[in-house]
N, C-alpha and C positions, 0 to 999 in steps of 0.2 A: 504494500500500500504506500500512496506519498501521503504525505503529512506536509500540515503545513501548519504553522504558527508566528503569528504577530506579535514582535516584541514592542515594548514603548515603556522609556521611563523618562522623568525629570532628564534634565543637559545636564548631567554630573559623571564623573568614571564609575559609575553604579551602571551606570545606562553600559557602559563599553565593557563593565565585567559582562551584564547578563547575556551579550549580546559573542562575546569573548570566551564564555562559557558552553554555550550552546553549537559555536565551530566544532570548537576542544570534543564536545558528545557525538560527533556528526554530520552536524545541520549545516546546509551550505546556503550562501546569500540570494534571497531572490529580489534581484530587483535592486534601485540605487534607496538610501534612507530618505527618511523625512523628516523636515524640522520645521515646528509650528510655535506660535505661541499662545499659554495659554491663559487666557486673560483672567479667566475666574480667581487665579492663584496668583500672576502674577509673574510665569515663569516658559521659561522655555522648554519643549517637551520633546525629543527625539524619538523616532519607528524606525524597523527595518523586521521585513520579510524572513523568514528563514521556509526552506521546504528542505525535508528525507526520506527516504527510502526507508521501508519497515518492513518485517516481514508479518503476516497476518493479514484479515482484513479488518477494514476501518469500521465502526460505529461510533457512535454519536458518545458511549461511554468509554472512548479509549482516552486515557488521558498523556496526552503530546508531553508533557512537561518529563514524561519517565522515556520516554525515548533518547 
């Protein structure tokens, strides 16, 4: 199965661990980041894509994060 999962945290090295962590399992980059701001808070918020290959099939209860 592919998987896919949408990372997004605050513009801090939090964002580039979670994002640093998830290569390191894997997961390869899909797609260029994004960086928005967000106003409610006050702050800058960075995304980026990741998709993997898995073996099994996908349902709606598989949880991406353990891959």
């Amino acid at each position: 199965m592919k998987l896919y999962r949408f990372l997004s945290d605050d513009d801090t090295s939090a964002f580039c661990h979670k994002v640093t962590a998830a290569l390191n399992k894997g997961w390869a980059l899909h797609g260029g980041p994004t960086y928005a701001f967000d106003a409610a808070r006050g702050v800058m918020r960075c995304g980026q894509a990741v998709v993997k290959e898995a073996p099994g099939d996908y349902t709606p209860e598989t949880k991406l994060g353990e891959h």
